[in-house]
C-alpha positions as CSV (number, residue, x, y, z in Angstrom):
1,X,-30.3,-21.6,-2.1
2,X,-31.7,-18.9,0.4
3,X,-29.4,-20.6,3.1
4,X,-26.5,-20.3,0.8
5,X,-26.7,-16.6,0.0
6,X,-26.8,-15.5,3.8
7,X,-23.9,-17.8,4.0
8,X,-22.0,-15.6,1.8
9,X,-23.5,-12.3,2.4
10,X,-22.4,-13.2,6.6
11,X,-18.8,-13.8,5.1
12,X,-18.0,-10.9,2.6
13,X,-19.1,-8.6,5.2
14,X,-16.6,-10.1,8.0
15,X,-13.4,-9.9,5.9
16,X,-11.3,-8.7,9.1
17,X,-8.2,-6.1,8.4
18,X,-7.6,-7.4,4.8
19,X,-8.3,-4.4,3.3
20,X,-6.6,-1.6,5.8
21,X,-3.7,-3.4,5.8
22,X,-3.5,-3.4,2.2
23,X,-3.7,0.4,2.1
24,X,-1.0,0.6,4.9
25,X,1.4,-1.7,2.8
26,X,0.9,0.4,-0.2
27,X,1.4,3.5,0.9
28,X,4.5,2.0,3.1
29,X,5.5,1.0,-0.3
30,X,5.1,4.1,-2.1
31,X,6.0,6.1,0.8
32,X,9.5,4.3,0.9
33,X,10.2,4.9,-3.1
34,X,9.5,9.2,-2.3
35,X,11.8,8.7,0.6
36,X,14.4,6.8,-1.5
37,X,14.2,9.3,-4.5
38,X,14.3,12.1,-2.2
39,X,17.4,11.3,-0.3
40,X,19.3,9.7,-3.5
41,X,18.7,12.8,-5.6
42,X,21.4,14.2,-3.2
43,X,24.2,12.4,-4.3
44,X,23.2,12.7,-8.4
45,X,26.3,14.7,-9.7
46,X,25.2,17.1,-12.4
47,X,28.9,18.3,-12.6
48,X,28.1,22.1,-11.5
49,X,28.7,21.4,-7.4
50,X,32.8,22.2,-7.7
């Protein structure tokens, strides 16, 4: 058992890049739907640019 739990305890602490490039994909993610909102909001036509 005691064998076991170093086992684990050696391999949750060695997870590699898993978790930064989760944070870089989401904020690629949400930085992409700002981006998107921000240029489309441009072409919205509220019918008061003549």
């Amino acid at each position: 058992m005691p064998h076991t739990v170093a086992l684990l305890a050696a391999a949750s602490e060695d997870q590699g890049p898993g978790n930064t490039l989760r944070i870089v994909l989401l904020a690629s993610l949400v930085g992409a739907v700002l981006l998107g909102w921000f240029l489309l909001r441009g072409y919205r036509n509220d019918d008061n640019n003549d």
